[in-house]
C-alpha positions as CSV (number, residue, x, y, z in Angstrom):
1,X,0.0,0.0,0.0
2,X,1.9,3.5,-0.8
3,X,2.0,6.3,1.8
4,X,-1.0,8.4,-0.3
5,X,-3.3,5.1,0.6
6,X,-1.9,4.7,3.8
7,X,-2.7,8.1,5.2
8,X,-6.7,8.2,3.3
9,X,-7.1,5.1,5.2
10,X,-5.7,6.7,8.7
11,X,-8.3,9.5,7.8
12,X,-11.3,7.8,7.3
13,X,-10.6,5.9,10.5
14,X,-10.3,9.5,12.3
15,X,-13.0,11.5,11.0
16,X,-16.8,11.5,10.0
17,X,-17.9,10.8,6.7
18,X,-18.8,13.7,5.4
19,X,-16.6,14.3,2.3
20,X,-16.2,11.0,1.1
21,X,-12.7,9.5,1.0
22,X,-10.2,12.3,0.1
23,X,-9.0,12.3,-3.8
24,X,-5.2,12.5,-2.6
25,X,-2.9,13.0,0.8
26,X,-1.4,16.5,-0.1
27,X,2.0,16.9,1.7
28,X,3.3,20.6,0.8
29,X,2.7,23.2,-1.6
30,X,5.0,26.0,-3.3
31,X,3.4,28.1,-5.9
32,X,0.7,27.1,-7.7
33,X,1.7,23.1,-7.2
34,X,1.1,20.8,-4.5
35,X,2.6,17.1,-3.8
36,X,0.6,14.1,-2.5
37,X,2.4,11.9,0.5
38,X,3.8,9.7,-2.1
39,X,6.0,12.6,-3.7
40,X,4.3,13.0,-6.8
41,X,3.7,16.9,-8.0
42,X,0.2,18.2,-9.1
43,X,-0.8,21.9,-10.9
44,X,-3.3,23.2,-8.1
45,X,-6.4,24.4,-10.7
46,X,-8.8,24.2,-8.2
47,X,-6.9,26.7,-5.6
48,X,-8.2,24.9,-2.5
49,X,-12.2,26.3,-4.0
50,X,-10.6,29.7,-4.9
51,X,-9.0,30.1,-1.9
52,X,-5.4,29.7,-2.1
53,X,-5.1,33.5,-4.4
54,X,-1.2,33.4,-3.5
55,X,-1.3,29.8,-4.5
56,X,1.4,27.7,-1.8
57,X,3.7,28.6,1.0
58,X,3.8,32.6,0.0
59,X,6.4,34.9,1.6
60,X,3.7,37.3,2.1
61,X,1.8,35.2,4.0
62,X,4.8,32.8,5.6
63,X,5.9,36.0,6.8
64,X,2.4,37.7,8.2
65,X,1.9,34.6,10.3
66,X,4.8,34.0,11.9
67,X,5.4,38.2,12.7
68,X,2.2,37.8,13.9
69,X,1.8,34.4,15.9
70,X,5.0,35.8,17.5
71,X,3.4,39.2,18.8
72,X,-0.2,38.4,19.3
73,X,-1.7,35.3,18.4
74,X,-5.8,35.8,20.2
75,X,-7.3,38.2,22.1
76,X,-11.4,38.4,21.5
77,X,-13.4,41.2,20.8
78,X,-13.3,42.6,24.1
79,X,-10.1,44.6,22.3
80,X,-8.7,45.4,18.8
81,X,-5.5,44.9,17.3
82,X,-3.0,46.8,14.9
83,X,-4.1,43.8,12.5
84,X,-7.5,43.9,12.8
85,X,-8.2,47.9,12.1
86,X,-5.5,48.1,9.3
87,X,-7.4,45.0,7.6
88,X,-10.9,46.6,8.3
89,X,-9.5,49.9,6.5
90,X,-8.2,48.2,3.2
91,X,-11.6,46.2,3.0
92,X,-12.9,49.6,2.3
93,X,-10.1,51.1,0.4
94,X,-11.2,47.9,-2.2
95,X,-14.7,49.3,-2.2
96,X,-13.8,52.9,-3.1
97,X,-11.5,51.4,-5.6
98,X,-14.7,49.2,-6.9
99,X,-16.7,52.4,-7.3
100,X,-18.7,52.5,-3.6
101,X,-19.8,55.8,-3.0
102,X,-21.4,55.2,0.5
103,X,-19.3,54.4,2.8
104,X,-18.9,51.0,4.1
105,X,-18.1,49.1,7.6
106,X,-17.0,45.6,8.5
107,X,-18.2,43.1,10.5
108,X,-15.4,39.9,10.3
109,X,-15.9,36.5,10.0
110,X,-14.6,32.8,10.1
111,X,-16.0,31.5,6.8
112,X,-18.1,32.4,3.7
113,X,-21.1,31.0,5.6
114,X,-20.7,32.8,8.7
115,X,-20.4,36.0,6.5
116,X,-23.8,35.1,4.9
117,X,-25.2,34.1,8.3
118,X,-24.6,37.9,9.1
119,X,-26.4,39.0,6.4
120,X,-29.6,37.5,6.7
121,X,-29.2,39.0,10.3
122,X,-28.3,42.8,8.7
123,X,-31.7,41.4,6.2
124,X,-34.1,41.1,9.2
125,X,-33.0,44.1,11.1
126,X,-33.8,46.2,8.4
127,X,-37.4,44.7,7.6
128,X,-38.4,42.5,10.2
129,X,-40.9,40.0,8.5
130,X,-40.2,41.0,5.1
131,X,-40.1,38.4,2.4
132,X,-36.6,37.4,1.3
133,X,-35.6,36.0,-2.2
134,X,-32.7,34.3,-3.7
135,X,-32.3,32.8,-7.1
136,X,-32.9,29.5,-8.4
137,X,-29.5,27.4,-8.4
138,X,-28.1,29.8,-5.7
139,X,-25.4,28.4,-2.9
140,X,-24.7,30.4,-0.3
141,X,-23.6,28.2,2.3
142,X,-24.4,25.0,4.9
143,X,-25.1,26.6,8.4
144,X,-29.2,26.6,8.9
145,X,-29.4,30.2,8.0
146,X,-27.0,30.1,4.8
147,X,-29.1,26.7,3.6
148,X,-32.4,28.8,3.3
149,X,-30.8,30.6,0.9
150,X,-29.3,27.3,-1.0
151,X,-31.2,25.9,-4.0
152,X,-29.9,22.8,-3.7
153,X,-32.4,20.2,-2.4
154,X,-30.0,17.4,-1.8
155,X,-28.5,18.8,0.4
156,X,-30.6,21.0,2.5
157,X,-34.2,18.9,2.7
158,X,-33.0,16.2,4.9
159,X,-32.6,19.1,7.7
160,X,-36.0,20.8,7.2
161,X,-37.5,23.2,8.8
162,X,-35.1,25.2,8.1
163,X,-34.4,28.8,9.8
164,X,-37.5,30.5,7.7
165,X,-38.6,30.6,4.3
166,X,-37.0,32.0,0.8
167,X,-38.3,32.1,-1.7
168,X,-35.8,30.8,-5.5
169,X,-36.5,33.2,-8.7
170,X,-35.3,32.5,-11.7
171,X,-32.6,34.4,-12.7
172,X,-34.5,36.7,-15.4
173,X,-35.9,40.3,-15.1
174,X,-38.9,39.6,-15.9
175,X,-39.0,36.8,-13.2
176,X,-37.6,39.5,-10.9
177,X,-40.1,41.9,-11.5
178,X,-42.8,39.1,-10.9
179,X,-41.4,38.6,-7.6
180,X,-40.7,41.8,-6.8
181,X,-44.2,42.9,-7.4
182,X,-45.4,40.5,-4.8
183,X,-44.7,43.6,-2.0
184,X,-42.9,43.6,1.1
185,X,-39.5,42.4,0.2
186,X,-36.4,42.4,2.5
187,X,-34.0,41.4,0.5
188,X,-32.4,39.9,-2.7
189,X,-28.6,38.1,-2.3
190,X,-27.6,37.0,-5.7
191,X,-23.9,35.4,-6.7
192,X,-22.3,37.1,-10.1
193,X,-21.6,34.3,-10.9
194,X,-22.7,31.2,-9.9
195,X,-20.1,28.9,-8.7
196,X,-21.1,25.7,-7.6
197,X,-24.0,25.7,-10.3
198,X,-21.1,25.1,-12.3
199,X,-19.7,28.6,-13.0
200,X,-22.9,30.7,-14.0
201,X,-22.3,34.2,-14.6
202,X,-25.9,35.7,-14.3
203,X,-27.4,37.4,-17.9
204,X,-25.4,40.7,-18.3
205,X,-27.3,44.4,-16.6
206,X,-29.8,41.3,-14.4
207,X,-27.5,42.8,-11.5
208,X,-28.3,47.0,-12.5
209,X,-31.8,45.8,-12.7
210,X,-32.1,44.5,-9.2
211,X,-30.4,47.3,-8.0
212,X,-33.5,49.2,-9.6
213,X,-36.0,47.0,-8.4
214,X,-34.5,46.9,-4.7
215,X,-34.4,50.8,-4.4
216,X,-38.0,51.0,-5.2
217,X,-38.7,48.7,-3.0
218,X,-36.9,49.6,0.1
219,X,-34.8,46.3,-0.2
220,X,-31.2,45.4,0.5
221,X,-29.0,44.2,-2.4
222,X,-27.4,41.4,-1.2
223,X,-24.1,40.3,-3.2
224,X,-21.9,37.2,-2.6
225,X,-18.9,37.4,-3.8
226,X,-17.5,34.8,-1.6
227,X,-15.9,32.7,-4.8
228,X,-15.9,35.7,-7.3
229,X,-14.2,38.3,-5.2
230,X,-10.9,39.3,-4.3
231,X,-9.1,39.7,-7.5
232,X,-10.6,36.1,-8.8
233,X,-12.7,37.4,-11.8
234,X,-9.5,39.8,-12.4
235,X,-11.3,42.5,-10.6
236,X,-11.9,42.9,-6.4
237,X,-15.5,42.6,-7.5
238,X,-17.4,40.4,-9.8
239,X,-20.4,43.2,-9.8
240,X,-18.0,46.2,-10.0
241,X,-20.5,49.0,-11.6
242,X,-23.1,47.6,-8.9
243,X,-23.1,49.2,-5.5
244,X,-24.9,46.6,-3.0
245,X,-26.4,47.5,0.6
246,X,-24.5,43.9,1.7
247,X,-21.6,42.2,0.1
248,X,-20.2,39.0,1.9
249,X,-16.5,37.7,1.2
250,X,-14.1,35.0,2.3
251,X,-12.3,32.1,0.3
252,X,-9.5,34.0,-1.5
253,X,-9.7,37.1,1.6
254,X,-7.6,35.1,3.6
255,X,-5.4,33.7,0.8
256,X,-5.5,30.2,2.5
257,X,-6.4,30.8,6.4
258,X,-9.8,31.0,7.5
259,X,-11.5,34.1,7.0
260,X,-14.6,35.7,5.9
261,X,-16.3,39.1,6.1
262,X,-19.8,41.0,5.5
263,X,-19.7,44.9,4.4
264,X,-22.2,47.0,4.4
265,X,-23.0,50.1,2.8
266,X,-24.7,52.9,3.9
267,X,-27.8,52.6,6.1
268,X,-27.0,48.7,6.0
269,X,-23.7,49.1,7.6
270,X,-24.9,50.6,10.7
271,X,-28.0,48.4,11.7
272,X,-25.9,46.1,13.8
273,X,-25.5,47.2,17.5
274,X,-23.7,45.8,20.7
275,X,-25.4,42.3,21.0
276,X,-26.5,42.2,17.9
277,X,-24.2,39.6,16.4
278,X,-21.2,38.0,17.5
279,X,-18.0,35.7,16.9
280,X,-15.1,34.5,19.4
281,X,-12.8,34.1,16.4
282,X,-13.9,36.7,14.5
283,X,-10.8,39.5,13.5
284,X,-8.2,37.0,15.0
285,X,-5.0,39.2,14.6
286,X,-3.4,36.3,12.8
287,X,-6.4,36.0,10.8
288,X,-6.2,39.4,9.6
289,X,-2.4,40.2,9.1
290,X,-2.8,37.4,6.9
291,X,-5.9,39.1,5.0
292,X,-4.0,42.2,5.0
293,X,-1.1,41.0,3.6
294,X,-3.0,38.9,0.6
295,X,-4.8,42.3,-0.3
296,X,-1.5,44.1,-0.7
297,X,-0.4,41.0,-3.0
298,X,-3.7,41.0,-4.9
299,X,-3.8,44.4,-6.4
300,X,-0.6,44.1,-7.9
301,X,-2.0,40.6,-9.6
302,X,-5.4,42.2,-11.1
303,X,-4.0,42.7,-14.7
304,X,-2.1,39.6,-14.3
305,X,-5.7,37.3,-13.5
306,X,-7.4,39.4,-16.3
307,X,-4.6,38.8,-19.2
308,X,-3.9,34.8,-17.8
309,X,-7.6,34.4,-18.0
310,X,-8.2,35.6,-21.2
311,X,-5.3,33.7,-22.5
312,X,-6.5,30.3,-21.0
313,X,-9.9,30.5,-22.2
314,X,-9.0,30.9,-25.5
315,X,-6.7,28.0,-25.7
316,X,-9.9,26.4,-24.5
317,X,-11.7,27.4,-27.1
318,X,-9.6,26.9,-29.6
319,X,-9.3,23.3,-28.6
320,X,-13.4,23.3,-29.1
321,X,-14.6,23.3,-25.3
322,X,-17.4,25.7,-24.4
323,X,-15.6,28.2,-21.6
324,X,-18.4,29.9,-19.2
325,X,-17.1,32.4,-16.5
326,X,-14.2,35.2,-15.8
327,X,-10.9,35.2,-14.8
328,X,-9.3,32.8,-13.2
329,X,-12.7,31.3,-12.5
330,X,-13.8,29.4,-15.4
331,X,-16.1,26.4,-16.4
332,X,-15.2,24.1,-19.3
333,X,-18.1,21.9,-20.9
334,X,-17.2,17.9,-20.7
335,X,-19.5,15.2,-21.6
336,X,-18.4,13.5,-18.2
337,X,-16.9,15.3,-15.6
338,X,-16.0,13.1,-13.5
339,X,-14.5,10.8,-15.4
340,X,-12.1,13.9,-16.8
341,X,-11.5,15.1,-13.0
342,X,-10.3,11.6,-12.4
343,X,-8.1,11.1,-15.5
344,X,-6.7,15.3,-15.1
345,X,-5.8,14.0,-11.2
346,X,-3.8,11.1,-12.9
347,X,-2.0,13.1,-15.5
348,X,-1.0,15.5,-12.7
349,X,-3.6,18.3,-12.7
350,X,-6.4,19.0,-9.7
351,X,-9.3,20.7,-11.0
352,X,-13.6,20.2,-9.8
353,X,-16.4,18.1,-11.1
354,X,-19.1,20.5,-9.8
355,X,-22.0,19.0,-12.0
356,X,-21.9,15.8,-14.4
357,X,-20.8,18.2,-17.2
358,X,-18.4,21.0,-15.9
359,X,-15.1,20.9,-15.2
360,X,-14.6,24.0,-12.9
361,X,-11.2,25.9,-12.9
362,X,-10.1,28.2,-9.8
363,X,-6.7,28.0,-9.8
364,X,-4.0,30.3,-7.5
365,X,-3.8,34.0,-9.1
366,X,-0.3,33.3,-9.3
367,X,-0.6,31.2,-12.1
368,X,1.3,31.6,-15.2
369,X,0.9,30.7,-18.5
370,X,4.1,28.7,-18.8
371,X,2.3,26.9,-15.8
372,X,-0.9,26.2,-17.8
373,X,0.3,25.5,-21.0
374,X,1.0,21.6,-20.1
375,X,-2.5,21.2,-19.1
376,X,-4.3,23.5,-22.1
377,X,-2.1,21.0,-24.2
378,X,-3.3,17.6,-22.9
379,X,-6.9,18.9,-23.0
380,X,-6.5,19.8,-26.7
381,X,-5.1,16.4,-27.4
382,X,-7.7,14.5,-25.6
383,X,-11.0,17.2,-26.7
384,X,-12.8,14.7,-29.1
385,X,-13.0,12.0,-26.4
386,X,-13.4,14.1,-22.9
387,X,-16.4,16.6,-25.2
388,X,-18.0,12.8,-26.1
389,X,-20.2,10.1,-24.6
């Protein structure tokens, strides 16, 4: 039995069974590769779920944590660090660069679903009782509150009731305006692009046209950008030219460590008070240096993930895939994606089987054509029989 085998076996003697048996035993990273425990070297395309942005074992983040773990590790919100504040400025330094006139405040997180969590909080503070919708397809997370706002019935209906009811709408004006017209709306969170639907990007001005539809109705605009933002689409924002009332991040924020936020403009950003919400973890000052640090790396990278991305989709295309997406988050169309996951992970390449016919691509921002170009050229040889049954 190798070492890889080995060590999948030791895990699913540890742990619950709620991922299934890992793909691989991953060992170290540098860059934008990894190697599994039995010394064999793969091209990260899948970035950890767009989260690694700095790809593997970064000097800008090597170095954050251990200046910070060395100085203050923890310290709860009872008190505020250097860190913390410095990270809650840039966070709005990327929304005046994104075109957000308001001005916007922080509230920190653990995770992507926490972040959403304090949203739908932010949601019912504003209109107590007021109908909330979400599109059709939508994930926004797996805690009871984020699952309400999942369209996923797999894995959300073996937990019912869930914390209240949302209503899905199809992601069309004119199904917008139908719901819309219904009265008393609280709220609308919509993803750019949608991810785990296999890389989605909603129907171009659907975004301006909620925006519209919200401000007559005295709703909040709710944005995820969890997977699209920080730098992954090649901008910090996925709906740059859209100011929302909430936007919730994490994945790439933390460039690897666990870290989410929700921002709120305006009115929205001032509806929580003391008790309102809460989080022991929440603005760790490791946590944040780290954040902070993977900003300052990002902005300098937003040309470069614009440029790469445009470059790999149209090797894609040329190679006769369908390529849905932005960035360095892209979808290619497979007959069976699994089956082209598992061969990719053999050949040396990680990428994500989010439906039976997408293979989903969110590799580290760092990523370089010269990196790519083995894996553009394996899926060009092998187009005819990964694009058939």
């Amino acid at each position: 039995m190798s070492t890889n085998e080995t060590m999948i076996n030791r895990y699913e003697r540890a742990f619950m069974n709620t991922f299934g048996a890992p793909q691989l035993a991953l060992t170290r990273g540098e860059g934008a590769y990894v190697w599994d425990a039995d010394g064999k070297r793969y091209l990260d395309l899948l970035g950890g779920i767009a989260v690694n942005a700095l790809g593997h074992a970064h000097p800008a983040i090597v170095g954050a944590v251990q200046a910070q773990v060395g100085t203050l590790g923890h310290i709860s919100n009872f008190f505020t660090s250097t860190p913390q504040v410095e990270l809650g400025e840039k966070i709005q330094d990327v929304f005046a660069q994104s075109g957000y006139e308001r001005p916007v405040k922080v509230f920190l997180t653990n995770s992507g679903t926490e972040a959403v969590e304090a949203a739908l909080k932010i949601v019912r503070l504003h209109k107590p009782g007021g109908r909330i919708l979400a599109l059709t397809h939508a994930f926004h997370g797996r805690t009871f509150g984020a699952l309400t706002l999942t369209d996923k019935p797999a894995i959300k209906d073996q937990f019912a009731p869930l914390a209240g009811t949302v209503e899905f709408v199809e992601p069309t004006a004119r199904d917008l305006d139908a719901a819309f017209a219904g009265g008393n709306v609280a709220a609308i969170f919509m993803e750019p692009i949608q991810g785990e639907a296999g890389v989605m990007p909603l129907p171009d001005g659907l975004l301006s046209h909620a925006r519209a539809l919200c401000d007559a109705a005295g709703a909040l605009l709710v944005i995820d950008e969890i997977q699209t933002g920080i730098g992954r689409t090649g901008q910090w924002l996925a709906s740059r030219g859209v100011q929302a009332d909430v936007v919730t991040l994490a994945k790439g924020l933390g460039g690897g460590f666990p870290i989410g936020a929700c921002v709120g403009a305006g009115a929205a950003g001032e509806l929580f008070t003391p008790g309102s919400h809460g989080s022991t973890f929440a603005g760790n000052p490791v946590a944040s240096a780290v954040a902070l640090a993977t900003l300052m790396q990002v902005e300098a990278l937003l040309t470069h993930v614009h440029d790469t991305g445009l470059w790999l989709r149209s090797q894609l295309e040329a190679a006769g895939y369908e390529v849905r997406g932005s960035g360095l988050l892209l979808a290619i169309g497979v007959h069976d994606s699994t089956r082209v996951r598992d061969e990719l992970l053999t050949k040396g390449f990680i990428t994500n089987a989010p439906n039976p016919h997408t293979i989903r691509l969110a590799p580290p921002l760092i990523v370089s054509e010269s990196d790519l170009a083995p894996f553009t050229a394996l899926m060009a040889e092998r187009s005819h029989e990964f694009q058939e049954a």
